[in-house]
N, C-alpha and C positions, 0 to 999 in steps of 0.2 A: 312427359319427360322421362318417366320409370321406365316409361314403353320403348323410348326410344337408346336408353343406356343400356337395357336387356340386349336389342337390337343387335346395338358396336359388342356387349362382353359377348356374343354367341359368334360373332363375324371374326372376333378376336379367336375364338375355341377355334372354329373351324380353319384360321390361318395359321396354328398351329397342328391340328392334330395332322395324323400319319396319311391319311385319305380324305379326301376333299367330302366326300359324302359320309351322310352320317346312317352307320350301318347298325341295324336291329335283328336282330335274331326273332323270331316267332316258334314256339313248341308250344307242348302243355305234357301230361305225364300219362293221358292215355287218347285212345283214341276217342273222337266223337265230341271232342268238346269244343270242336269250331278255329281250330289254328286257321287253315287256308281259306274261310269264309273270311274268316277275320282281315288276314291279308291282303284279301283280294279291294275289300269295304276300302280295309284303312290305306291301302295305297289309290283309289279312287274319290277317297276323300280327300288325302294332300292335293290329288293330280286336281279337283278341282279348287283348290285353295292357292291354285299357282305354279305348285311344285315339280320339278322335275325327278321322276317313283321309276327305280327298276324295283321289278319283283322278279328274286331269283328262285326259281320252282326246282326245292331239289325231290319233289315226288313225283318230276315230271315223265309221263309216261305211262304211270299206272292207272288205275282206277280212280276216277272222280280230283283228280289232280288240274292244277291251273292248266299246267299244256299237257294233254294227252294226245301226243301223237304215234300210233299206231306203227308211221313207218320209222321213226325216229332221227326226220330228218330236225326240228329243233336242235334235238339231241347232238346231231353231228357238230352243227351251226357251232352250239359251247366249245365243243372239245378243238373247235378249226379256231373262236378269236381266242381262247388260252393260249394256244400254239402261237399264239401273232400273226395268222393267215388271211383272218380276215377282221375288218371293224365292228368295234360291239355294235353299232347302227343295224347291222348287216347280222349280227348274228339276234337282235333281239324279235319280238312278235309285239306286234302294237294292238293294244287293249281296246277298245269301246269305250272305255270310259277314261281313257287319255293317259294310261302308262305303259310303259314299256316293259316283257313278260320275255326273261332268260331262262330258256330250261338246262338244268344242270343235275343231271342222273348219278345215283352213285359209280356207276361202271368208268363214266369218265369225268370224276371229280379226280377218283381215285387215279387216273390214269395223268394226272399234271403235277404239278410240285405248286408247294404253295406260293411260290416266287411268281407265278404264271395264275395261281387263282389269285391273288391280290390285284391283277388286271380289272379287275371287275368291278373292284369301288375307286378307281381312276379314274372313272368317267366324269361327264357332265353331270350325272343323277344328284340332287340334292338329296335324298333320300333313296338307299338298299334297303327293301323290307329283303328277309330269307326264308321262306317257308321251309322248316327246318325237317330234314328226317335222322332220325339216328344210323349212324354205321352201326354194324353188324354186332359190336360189341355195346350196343347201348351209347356210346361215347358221340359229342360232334362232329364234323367232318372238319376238315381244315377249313374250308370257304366260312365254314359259321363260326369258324372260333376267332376270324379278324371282325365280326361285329362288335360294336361299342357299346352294345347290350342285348340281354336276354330276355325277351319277355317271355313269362307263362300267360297261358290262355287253361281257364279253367272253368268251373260251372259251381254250384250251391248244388253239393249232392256231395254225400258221404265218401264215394269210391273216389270221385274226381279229386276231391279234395285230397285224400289220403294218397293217390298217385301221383298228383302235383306234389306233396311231401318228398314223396319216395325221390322222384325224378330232380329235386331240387337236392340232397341229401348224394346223391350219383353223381354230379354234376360239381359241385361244391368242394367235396373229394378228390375228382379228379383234374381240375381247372383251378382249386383255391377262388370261385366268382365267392365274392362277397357280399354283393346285392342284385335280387331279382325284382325284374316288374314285374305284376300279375295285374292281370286284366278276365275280370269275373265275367262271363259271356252268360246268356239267356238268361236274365234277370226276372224273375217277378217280381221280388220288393228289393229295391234299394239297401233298405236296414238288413236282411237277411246276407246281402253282397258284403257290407262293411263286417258283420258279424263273420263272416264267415273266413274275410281275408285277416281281420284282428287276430280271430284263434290261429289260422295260419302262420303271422307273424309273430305271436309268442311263442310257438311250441320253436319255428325255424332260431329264432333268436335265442331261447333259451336254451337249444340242443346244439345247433349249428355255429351259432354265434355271425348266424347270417341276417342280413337288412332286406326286407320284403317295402317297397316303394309299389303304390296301389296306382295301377295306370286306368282307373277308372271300371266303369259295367257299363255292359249293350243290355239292353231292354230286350227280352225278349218278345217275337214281333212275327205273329203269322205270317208276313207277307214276306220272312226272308224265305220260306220254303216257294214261295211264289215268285221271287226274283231268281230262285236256282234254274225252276223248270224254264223261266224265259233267257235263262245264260245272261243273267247281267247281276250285277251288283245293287245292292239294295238303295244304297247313296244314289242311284244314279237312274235306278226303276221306280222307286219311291221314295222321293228326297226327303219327303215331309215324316215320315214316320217316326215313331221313336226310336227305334235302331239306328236308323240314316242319320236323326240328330244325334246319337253318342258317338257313333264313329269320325264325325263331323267334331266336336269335341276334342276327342283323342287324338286326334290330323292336326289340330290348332296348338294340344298343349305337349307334345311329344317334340315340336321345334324348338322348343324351352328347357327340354333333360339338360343334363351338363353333360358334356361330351368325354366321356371316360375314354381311358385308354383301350385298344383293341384284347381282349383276351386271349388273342395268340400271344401277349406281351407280357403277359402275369406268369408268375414261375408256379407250376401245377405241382402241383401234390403226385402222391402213387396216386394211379387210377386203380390199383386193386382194392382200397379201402374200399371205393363206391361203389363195390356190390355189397358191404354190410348191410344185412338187413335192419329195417328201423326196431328196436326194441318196441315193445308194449305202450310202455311207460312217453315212448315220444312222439304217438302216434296223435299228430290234432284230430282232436275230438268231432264229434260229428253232431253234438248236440242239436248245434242249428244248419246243419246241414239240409 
């Protein structure tokens, strides 16, 4: 009965909110700590749980990015269904492991108004993952600022932690978000992930006056470097692993967030604050890092 009242209040969020699909932002505050891996896992874990997953690749293009196409015909694809030229059917690439892959580059993110990127969570999609890059100024692009949340993607290491700060701190600044997910990637101990997201959420809370919401750990798991070299997703080349099972996890309890409003909707702050740099004194610790 719990099950089924969560059901109707989540069918009720979604027949109010702005876009039919519920849009999540993906970053972390440096590179290397598994955002687009992440991505790729957790929208092939919804797609097998049912779900209808766009994943919008805004690195697409470059190096080791979901869609790297060379001649940049995806790339045209985005910038022709903004325009309204053609349908997003038409303008996406279809996955292996059952979702749907927008690539949307900065050159022609920039090149629409956001009246035209909000075409994008219109769709059918029950879920927008964003594999997010920063504009040139550190700041979001328009497309990831109508997501209904931010997740960070982070690691149990001193730097990562400390850049996931910085980049939460820039962000916070300049948007007014008042709560981030973080989602702790290659785990070895479990204890070591909650420790490390607690010191996280005191120092943020304490300094920021910001709400850190723990969207779980991936297990760290030899066999995702062995799902890259075969281009598949690890949920879907090795279902049974521990990796497979936390992404599988986080697919299940991420359709239960509350559907907050889009942060293009929140009134931002100066974005000049969030280049302050973090004092000494707020920097989380790296004890158990």
């Amino acid at each position: 009965m719990a099950k089924f009242m969560s059901d109707q209040a989540e069918g009720l969020r979604r027949l109010l909110a702005r876009h039919g699909s519920r849009a999540i932002a993906v970053t972390g505050g440096s590179v290397g700590v598994g955002c687009s891996t992440t991505v790729v896992n957790l929208a092939a874990a919804l797609a097998a749980q049912g779900k209808d997953v766009l994943v919008v690749d805004e690195h697409a293009g470059e190096p080791h990015a979901i869609v790297a196409k060379p001649d940049g015909v995806a790339a045209e694809r985005f910038l022709a269904f903004a325009r309204g030229e053609i349908a997003l059917d038409t303008a996406v690439e279809r996955h292996g492991a059952g979702f749907a892959v927008l690539a949307a580059p900065r050159r022609h993110r920039e090149a629409c108004r956001p009246s035209q990127l909000a075409a994008v969570f219109d769709g059918p999609a029950d879920v927008v993952l964003i594999d997010v890059q920063f504009e040139r100024d550190g700041m979001l692009s328009d497309l990831a600022l109508q997501a209904h949340d931010l997740m960070m993607v982070t690691r149990v290491a001193a730097q990562a932690i400390t850049d996931t700060y910085a980049c939460m701190k820039r962000l916070h600044y300049a948007y007014a978000i008042a709560q981030f997910r973080v989602l702790v990637n290659h785990v070895h101990s479990v204890a070591d992930a909650h420790l490390a997201l607690d010191n996280l959420a005191d120092v943020a809370g304490r300094y920021l006056t910001v709400a850190l919401e723990g969207a779980g750990c991936v297990a760290a798991d030899p066999l995702m470097a062995r799902s890259g070299e075969l281009s598949r997703c690890i949920v879907d080349a090795f279902p049974s692993t521990p990796a497979a099972r936390d992404f599988r996890h986080l697919a299940a309890e991420l359709q239960y967030w509350p559907m907050r409003p889009a942060m293009s909707s929140r009134a931002p702050w100066s974005a000049s604050a969030a280049v302050t740099p973090a004092s000494h004194a707020e920097q989380p610790s790296a004890q158990h890092a």
